[in-house]
C-alpha positions in Angstrom: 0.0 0.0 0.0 1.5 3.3 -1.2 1.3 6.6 0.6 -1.1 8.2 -2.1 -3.9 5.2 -1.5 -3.6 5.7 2.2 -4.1 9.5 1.5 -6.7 9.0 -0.7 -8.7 6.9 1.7 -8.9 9.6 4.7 -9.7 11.9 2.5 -12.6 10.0 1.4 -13.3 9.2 5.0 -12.9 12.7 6.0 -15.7 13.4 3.2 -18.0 10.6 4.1 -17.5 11.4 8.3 -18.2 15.1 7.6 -21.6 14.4 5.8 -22.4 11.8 8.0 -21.9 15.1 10.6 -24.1 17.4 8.2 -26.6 14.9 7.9 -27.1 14.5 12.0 -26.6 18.3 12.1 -29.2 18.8 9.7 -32.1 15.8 11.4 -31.0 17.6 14.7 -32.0 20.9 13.1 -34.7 19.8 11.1 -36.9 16.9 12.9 -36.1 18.3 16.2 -39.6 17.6 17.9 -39.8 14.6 16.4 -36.2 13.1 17.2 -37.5 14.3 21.3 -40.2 12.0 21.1 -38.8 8.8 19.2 -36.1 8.8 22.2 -38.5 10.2 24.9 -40.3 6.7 24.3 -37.2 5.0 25.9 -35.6 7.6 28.3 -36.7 10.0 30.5 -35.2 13.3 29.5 -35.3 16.9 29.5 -35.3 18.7 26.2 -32.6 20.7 27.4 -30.8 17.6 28.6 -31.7 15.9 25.0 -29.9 18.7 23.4 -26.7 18.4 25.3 -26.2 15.1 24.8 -26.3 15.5 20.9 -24.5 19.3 20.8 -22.0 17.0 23.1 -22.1 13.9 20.3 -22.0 15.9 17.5 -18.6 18.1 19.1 -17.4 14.3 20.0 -17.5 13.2 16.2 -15.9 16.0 15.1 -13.1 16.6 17.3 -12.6 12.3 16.1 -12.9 13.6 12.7 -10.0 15.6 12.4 -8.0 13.8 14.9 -7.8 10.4 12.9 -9.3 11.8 9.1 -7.1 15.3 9.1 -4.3 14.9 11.2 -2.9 11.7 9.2 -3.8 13.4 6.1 -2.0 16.7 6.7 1.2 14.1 8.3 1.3 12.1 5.4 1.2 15.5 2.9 4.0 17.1 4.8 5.8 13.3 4.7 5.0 12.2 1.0 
């Protein structure tokens, strides 16, 4: 396996992570009320308390993002 494939494959995880991001962002944002009471079948929570957890989630998966899709890239452009 050469450096370029290995590139080529975060990137394209990079690209499918971040849309797997926009797409939660965007159900989060767009079937708020509805996301509330699919979960509020199973757990008892707040909506304030609903909202952290995915605002907290959603910061998780990004900070993993560019820790093991960006940082490897940028390593392997400065290396290769």
């Amino acid at each position: 396996m050469t450096v370029d494939i290995v590139r080529d494959a975060l990137l394209w995880c990079f690209i499918i992570n971040m849309g797997l991001l926009l797409w939660w962002v965007m159900f989060f944002t767009l079937a708020h009320d509805w996301m509330y009471r699919f979960h509020g079948k199973w757990f008892k929570l707040s909506v304030a308390h609903f909202d952290a957890i995915h605002y907290a989630g959603m910061a998780f998966f990004k900070i993993c993002i560019f820790l093991f899709n960006i940082v490897p890239y940028v390593a392997l452009l400065i290396v290769g």
